[in-house]
C-alpha positions in Angstrom: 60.7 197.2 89.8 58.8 195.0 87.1 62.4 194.4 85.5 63.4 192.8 89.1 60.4 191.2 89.4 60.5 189.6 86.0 64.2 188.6 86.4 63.2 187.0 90.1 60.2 185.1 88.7 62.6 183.6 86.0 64.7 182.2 88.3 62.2 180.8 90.2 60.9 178.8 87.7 64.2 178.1 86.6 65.1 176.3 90.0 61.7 174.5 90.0 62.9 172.6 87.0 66.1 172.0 88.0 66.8 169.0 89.8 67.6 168.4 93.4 71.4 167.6 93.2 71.8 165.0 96.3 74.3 165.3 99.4 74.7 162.0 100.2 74.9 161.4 103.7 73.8 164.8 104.6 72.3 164.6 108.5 68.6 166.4 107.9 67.6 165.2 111.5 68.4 163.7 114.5 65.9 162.9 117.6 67.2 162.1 121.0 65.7 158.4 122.0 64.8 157.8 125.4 65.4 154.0 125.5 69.3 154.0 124.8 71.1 151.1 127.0 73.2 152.7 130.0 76.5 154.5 129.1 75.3 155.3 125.7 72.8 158.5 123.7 71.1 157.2 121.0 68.7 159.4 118.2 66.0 158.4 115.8 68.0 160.2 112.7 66.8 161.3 108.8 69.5 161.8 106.3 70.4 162.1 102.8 70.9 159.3 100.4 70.1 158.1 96.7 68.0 156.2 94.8 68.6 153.3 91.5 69.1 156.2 89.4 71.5 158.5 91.5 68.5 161.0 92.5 68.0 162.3 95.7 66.1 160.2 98.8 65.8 160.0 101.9 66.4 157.3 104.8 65.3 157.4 108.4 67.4 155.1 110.7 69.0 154.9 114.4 72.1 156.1 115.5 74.1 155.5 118.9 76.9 156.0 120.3 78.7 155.3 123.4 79.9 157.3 126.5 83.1 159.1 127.2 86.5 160.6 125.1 86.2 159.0 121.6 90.0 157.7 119.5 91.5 160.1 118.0 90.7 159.4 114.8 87.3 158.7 116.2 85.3 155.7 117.3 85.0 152.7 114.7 81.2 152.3 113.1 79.3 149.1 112.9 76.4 149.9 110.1 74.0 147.1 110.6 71.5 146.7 107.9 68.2 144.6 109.4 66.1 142.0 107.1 62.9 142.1 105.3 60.4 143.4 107.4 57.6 144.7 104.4 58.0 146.9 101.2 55.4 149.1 102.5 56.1 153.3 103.4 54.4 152.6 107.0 56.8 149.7 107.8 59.9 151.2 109.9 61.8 148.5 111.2 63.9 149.7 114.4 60.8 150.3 116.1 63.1 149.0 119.5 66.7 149.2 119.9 66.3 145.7 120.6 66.1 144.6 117.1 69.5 145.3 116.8 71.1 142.0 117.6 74.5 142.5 120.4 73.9 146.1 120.5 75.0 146.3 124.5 77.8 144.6 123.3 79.2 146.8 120.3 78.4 150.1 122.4 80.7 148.6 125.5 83.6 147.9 122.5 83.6 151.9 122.4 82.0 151.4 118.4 79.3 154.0 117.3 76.6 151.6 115.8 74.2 153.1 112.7 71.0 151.3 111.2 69.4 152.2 108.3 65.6 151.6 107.7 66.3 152.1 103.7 64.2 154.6 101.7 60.6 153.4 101.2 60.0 152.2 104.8 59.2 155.1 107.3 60.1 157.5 104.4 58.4 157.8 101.0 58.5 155.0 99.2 58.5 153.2 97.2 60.8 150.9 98.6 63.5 149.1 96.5 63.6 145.5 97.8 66.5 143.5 96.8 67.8 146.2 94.9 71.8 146.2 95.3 72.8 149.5 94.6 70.0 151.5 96.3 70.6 149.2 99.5 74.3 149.9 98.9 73.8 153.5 98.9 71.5 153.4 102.0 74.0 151.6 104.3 77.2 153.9 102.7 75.2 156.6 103.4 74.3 156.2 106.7 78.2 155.7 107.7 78.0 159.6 106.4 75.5 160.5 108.3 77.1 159.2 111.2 80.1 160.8 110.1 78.1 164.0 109.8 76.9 164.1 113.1 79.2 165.6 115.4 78.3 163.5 118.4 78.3 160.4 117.1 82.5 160.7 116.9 82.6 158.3 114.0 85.5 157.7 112.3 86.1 156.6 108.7 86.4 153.0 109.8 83.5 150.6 109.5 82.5 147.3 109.6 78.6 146.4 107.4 76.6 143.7 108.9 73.6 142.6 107.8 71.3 139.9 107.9 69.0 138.3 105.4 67.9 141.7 102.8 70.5 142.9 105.0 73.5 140.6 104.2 72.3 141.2 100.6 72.8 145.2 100.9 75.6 144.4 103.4 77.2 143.0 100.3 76.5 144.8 97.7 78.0 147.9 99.7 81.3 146.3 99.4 80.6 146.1 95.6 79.9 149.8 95.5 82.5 151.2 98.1 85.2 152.7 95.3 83.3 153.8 93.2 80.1 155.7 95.6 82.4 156.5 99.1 85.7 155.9 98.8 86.5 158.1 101.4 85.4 155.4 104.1 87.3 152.5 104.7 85.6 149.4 105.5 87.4 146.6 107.1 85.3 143.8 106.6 81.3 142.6 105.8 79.4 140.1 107.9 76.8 138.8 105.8 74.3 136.7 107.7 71.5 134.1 106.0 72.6 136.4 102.9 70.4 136.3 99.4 73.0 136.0 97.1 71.4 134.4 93.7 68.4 135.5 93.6 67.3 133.1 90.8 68.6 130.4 92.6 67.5 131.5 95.7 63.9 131.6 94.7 64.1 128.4 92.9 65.3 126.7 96.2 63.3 128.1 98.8 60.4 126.4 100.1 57.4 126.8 98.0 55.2 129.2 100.4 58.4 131.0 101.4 59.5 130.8 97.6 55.7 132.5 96.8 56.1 135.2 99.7 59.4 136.5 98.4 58.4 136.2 94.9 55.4 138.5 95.6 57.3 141.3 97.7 60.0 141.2 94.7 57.3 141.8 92.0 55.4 144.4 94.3 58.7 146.1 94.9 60.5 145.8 91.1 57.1 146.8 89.3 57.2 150.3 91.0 61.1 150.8 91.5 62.0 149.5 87.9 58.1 150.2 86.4 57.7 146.3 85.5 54.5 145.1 84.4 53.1 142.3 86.6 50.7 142.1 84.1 53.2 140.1 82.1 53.6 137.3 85.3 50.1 137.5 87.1 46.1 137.7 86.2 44.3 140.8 87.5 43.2 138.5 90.4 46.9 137.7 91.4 47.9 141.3 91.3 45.4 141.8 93.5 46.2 139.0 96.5 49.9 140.3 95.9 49.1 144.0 96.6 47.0 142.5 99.8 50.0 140.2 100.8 52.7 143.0 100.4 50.9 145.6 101.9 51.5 145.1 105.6 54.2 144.8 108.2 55.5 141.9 109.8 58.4 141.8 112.3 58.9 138.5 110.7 57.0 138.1 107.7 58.4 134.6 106.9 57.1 133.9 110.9 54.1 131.0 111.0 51.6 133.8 111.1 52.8 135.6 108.2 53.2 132.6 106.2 49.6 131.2 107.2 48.5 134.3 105.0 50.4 133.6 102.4 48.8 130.1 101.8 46.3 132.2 99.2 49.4 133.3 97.3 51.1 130.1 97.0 48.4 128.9 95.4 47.3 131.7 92.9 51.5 132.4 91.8 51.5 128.5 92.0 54.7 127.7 90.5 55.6 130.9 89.1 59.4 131.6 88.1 60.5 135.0 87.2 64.3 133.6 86.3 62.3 132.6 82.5 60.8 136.1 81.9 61.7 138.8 80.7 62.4 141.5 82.4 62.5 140.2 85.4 65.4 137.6 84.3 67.7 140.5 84.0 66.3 142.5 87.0 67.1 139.1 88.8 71.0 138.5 87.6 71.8 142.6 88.0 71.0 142.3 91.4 72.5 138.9 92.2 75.8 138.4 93.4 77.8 135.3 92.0 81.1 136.1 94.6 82.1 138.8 96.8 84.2 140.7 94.0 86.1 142.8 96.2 89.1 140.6 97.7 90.3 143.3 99.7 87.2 143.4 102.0 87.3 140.0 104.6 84.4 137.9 104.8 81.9 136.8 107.6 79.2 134.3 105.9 76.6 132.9 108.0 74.2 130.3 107.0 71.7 128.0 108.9 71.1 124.2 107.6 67.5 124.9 108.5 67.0 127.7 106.5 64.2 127.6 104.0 64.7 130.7 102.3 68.4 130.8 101.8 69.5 127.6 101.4 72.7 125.9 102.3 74.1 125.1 98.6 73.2 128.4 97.3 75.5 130.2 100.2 78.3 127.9 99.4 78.4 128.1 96.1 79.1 132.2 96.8 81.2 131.1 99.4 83.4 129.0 96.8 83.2 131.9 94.1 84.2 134.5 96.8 87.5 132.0 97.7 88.5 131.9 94.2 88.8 135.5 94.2 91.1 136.0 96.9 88.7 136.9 99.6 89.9 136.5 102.8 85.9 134.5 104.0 85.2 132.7 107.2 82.2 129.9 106.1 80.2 129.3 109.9 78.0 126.8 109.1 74.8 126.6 112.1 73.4 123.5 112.8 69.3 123.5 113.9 68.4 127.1 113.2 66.2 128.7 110.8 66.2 131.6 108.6 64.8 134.2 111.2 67.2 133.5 114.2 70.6 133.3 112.1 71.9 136.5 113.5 71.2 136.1 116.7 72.6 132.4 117.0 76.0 133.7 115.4 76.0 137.5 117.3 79.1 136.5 119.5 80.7 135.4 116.5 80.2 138.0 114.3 81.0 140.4 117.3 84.2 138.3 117.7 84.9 139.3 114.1 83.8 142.6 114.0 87.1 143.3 117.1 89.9 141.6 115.1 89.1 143.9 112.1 88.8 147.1 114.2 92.3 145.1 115.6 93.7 145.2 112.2 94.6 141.5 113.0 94.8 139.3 109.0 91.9 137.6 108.6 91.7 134.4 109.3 90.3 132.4 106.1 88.1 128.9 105.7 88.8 128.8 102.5 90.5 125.6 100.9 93.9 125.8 99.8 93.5 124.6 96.6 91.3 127.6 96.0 93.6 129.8 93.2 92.3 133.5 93.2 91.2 134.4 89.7 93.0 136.9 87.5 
């Protein structure tokens, strides 16, 4: 008996110090939703996925899925991936279904729709904002889930759409498709108001925007990647950036939002993380300078109002992207501004979205001239 007892407490010990190998996409729950539109079931879901360094996380999310006898090979996925709503743990963003922009729509096309909240927001954080591959993993991962769930009826066909951080991980999961879930097939990304150069992208953006994404970035990166905001802000300014990046904002580039972040503007001042090290290289590694992956079409969105993302940013990535051989459509939208993108371009993108699922060519705005590089 001690022998057993020995031999069972070795083991024991021996499994506490092992680590948690991950099953990405694994389903750990799914909660029926009361509020799903007629003709459709929707659940409040929790599944597997992983973090920057390949270790085992956790997302929470919404999944729905329409009515009746699914295709054969089961219904086509739409995984939307929503835009910055906070880094904090108590920030969840599909709080309504209605944050989902078309969703009627998608669920009367017969598609199973999936939205990730990301790890760090409703889950344990912390949060990787702007991190490619952890967003990536997060959006791949929920197509798995959905996959996993045997009422959801999902095929291995999807479409990522994203908007704003969303475009951004939208993109990104393209990037990481071969080589993290090459079992899925995804027919094309529609990347909406989409971060691409982040250096760029801060340097552009207006200053208060430029101040409230540069704080949420440094909140974010100094926990995920363990950089030391010592290096780019004063005791002072780490404090207004923990107070700035601590709550939740359905909009948090909205007027209200950005009347708070007056005090930051003017204690980061005109602080640029492209000149210091390490945020220079955090910055390029999770920047995007084309969409590399030719054999994915394109849907890029971008508003002329937008101070955030702005215009020449997008369509310099737009120009890189063509010269690679990606199939991109460029929709350009007049008197709009960063936080209504995707809704202003939802029939368009929904458009899309059918003549991939179609398996129609993609139709291409890009010029001519434009050589794909070897």
């Amino acid at each position: 008996m001690t022998r057993t007892l020995a031999i069972l407490w070795v083991a024991m010990l021996l499994a506490a110090a092992l680590p948690a190998w991950a099953a990405p996409g694994r389903m750990i729950s799914a909660r029926a939703m009361d509020d799903a539109p007629a003709g459709a079931s929707a659940w409040r879901i929790r599944y597997e996925t992983t973090d920057l360094d390949g270790d085992r996380t956790e997302s929470s999310g919404v999944l729905l899925v329409p009515d009746g006898a699914p295709p054969v090979a089961g219904r086509d996925v739409v995984a939307w991936a929503h835009g910055t709503v906070g880094i904090d743990s108590a920030c969840t963003p599909i709080r309504s279904l209605e944050q989902i922009p078309a969703l009627t729509d998608m669920l009367a096309r017969g598609w199973t729709v999936v939205a990730t909240d990301y790890p760090g927001l409703g889950t344990r954080g912390p949060h990787a904002y702007l991190v490619g591959d952890a967003a990536a993993a997060a959006v791949l991962d929920s197509v798995r889930a959905a996959r996993n769930f045997g009422r959801a009826q999902a095929g291995r066909r999807f479409v990522a759409w994203g908007h704003s951080q969303g475009g951004h991980a939208a993109l990104f999961s393209a990037q990481r498709l071969q080589s993290y879930a090459p079992e899925l097939e995804l027919l094309g990304v529609a990347a909406i108001s989409p971060p691409t150069d982040l250096g760029q992208n801060m340097q552009q953006a207006d200053a208060t925007v430029r101040a409230v994404l540069t704080a949420f970035t440094a909140q974010s990166w100094s926990k995920v990647y363990g950089a030391d905001l010592s290096g780019i802000a004063d005791a002072t300014t780490r404090g207004v950036i923990t107070r700035a990046t601590a709550g939740c904002e359905g909009d948090p580039f909205s007027a209200a939002a950005l009347l708070r972040a007056l005090r930051l503007r003017i204690r980061l001042g005109g602080l640029d993380l492209t000149g210091r090290a390490p945020w220079d290289g955090l910055i390029a590694r999770n920047s995007l300078a084309a969409l590399e992956n030719a054999a994915v079409p394109l849907l890029l969105v971008q508003s002329n109002g937008d101070k955030l993302v702005t215009t020449a940013v997008t369509e310099a990535f737009f120009q890189r992207s063509c010269q690679r051989g990606v199939a991109a459509r460029y929709l350009l939208l007049p008197d709009t501004g960063h936080a209504t993108t995707a809704i202003a371009s939802a029939n368009t993108a929904i458009a899309w979205m059918t003549e991939r699922f179609a398996g129609r060519p993609a139709d291409s705005d890009c010029p001519p001239s434009s050589d794909p590089l070897m």
